[in-house]
VOLOVEX-236317 format. One record per atom (N, C-alpha, C): residue number from 1; z, x, y; atom name. Coordinates in nm, 2 decimals. Each point is the difference from the previous one (the first is absolute). Example, Ala and Ser with C-alpha at 12.3 -4.5 7.8 and 13.67 -1.06 7.14 Angstrom:
REM VOLOVEX-236317
   nr      pz      px      py  atom
    1    0.78    1.32   -0.57     N
    1    0.00   -0.09    0.12    CA
    1    0.00    0.09    0.12     C
    2   -0.07   -0.04    0.11     N
    2    0.00    0.09    0.11    CA
    2    0.08   -0.08    0.11     C
This chain:
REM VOLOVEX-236317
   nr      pz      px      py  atom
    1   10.68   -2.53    0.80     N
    1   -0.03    0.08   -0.11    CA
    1   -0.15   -0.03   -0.04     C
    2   -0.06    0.06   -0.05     N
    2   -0.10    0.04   -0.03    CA
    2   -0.05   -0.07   -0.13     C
    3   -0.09   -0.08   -0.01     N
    3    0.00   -0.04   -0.16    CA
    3   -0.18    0.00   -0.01     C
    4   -0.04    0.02   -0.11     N
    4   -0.14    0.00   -0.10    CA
    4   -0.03   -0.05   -0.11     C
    5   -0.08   -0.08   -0.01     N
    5   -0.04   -0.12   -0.07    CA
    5   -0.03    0.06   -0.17     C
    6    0.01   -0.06   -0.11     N
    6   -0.01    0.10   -0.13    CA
    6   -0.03   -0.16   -0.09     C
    7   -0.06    0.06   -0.07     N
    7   -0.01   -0.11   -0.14    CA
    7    0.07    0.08   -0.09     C
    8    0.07   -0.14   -0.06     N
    8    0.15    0.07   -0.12    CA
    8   -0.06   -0.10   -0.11     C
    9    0.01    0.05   -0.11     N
    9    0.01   -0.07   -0.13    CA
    9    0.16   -0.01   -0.06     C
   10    0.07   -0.09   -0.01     N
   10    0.09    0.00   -0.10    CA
   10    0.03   -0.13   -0.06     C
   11    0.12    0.00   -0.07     N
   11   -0.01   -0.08   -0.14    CA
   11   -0.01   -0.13    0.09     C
   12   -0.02   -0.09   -0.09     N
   12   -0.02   -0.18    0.07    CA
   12    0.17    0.04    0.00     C
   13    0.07   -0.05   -0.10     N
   13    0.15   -0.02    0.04    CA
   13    0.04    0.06    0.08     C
   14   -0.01    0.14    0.01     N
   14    0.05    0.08    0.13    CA
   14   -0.05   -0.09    0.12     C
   15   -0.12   -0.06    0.01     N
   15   -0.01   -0.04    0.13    CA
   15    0.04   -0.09    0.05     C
   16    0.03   -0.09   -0.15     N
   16    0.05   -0.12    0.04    CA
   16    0.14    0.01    0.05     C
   17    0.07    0.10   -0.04     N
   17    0.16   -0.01   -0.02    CA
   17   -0.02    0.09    0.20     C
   18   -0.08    0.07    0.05     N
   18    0.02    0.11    0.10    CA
   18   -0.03   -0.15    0.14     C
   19   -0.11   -0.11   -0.05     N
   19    0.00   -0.08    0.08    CA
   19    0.05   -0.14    0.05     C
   20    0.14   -0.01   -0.18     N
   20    0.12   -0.09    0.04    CA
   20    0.13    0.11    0.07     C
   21   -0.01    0.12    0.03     N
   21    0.09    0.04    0.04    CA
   21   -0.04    0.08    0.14     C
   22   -0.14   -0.05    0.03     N
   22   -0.02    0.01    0.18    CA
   22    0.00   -0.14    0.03     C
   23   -0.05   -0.08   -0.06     N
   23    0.10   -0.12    0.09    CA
   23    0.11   -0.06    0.03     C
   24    0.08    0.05   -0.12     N
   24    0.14    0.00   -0.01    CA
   24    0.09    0.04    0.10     C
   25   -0.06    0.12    0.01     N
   25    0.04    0.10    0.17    CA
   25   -0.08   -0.04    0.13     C
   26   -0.08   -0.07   -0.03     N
   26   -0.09   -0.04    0.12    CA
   26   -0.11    0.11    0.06     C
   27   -0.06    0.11   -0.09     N
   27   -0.05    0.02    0.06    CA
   27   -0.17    0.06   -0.08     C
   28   -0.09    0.03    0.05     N
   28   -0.12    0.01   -0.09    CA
   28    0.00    0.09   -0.07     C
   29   -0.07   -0.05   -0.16     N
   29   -0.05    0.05   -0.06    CA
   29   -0.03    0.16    0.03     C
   30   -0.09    0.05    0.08     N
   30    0.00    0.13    0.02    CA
   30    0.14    0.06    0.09     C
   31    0.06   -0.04    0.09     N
   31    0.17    0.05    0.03    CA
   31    0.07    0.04   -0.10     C
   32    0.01   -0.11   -0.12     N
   32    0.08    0.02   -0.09    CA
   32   -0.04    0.09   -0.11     C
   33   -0.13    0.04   -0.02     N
   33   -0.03    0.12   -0.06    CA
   33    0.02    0.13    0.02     C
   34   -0.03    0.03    0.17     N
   34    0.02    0.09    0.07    CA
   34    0.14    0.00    0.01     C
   35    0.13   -0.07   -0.01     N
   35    0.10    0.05    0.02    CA
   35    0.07    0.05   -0.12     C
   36   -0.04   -0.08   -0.14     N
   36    0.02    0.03   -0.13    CA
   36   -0.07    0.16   -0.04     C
   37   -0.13    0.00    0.05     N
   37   -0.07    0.15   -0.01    CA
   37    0.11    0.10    0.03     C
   38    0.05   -0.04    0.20     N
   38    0.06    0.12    0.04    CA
   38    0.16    0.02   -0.10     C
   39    0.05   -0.09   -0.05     N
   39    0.11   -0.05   -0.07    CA
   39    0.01    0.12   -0.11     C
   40   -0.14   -0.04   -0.08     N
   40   -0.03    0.08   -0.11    CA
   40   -0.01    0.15    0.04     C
   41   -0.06    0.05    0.10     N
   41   -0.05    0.11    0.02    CA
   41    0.15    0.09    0.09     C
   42    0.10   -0.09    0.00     N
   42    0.14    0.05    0.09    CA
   42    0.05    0.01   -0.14     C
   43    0.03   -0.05   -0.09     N
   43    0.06    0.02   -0.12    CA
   43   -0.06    0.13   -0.08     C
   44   -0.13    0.00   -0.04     N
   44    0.00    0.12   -0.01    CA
   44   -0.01    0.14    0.00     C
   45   -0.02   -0.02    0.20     N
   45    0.02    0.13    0.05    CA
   45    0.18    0.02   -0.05     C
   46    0.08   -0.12    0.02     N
   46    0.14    0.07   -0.02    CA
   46    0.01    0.04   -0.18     C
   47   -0.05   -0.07   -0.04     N
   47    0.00    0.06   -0.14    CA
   47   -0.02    0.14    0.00     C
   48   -0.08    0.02    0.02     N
   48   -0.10    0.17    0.02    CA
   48    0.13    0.04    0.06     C
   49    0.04    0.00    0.14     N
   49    0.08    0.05    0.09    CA
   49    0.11    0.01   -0.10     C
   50    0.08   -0.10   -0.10     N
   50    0.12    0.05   -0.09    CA
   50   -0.02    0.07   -0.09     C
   51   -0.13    0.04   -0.01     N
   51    0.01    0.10   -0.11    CA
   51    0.01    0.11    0.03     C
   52   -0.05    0.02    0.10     N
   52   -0.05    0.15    0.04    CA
   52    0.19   -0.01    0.03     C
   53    0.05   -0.05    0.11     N
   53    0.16    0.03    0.01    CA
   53    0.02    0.06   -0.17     C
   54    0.00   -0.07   -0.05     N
   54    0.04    0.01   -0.16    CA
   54   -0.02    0.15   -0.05     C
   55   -0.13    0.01    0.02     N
   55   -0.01    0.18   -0.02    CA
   55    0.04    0.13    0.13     C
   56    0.00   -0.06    0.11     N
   56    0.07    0.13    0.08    CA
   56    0.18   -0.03   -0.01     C
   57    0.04   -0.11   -0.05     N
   57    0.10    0.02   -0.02    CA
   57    0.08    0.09   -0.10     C
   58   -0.07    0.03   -0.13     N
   58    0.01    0.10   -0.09    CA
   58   -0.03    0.15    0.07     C
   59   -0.13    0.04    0.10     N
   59   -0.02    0.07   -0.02    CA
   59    0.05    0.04    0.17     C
   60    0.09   -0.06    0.05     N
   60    0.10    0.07    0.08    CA
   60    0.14   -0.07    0.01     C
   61    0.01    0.01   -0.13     N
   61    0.17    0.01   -0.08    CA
   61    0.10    0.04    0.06     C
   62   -0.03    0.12    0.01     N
   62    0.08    0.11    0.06    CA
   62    0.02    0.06    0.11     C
   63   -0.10   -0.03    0.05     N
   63   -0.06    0.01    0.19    CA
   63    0.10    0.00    0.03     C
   64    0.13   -0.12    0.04     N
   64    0.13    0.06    0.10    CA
   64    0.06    0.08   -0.08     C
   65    0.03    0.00   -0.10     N
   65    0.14    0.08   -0.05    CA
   65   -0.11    0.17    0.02     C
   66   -0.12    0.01    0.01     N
   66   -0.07    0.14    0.00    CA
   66    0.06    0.00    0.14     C
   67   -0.02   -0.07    0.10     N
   67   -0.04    0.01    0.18    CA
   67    0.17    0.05    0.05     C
   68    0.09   -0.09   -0.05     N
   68    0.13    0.01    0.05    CA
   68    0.06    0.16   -0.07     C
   69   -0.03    0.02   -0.15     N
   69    0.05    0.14   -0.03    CA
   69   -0.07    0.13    0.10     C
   70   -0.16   -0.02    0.01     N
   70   -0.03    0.09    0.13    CA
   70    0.05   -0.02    0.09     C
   71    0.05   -0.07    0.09     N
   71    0.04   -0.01    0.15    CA
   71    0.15    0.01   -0.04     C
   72    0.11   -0.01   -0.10     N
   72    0.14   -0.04    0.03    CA
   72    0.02    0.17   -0.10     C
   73   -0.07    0.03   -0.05     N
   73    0.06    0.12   -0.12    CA
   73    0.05    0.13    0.09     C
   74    0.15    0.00   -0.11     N
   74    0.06    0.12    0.09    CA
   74   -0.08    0.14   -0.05     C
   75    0.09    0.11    0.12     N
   75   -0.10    0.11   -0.06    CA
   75    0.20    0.08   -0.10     C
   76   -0.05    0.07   -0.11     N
   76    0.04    0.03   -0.08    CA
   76    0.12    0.07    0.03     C
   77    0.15    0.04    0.02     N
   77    0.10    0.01    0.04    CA
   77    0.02    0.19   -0.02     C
């Protein structure tokens, strides 16, 4: 994988707490950022991803019961 070097600012505590919990896991300081990043960044695409479900679910409500009365409706006796 592909990685590129960046200067980060964050909190002192954040750093302290991000660099007892890569050696905890054993592994560096930048691993454990980069997998916390991707962590963060998978969580919110599914966030985003349950919403949008959330609105095409409203706005095809009715999609089968429309699809099955076209294809199954009798013709008038």
């Amino acid at each position: 994988m592909a990685t590129e070097r960046i200067n980060l600012t964050m909190e002192a505590d954040a750093l302290t707490a991000a660099r007892r919990a890569a050696a905890s896991d054993g592994v560096s300081l930048s691993a454990w950022l980069s997998r916390a990043a991707w962590n963060q960044a998978i969580e919110h695409a599914a966030r985003i991803s349950a919403e949008q479900d959330r609105h095409l679910a409203d706005e095809f409500a009715d999609y089968d019961a429309e699809r099955e009365e076209l294809m199954f409706r009798r013709e008038a006796a």
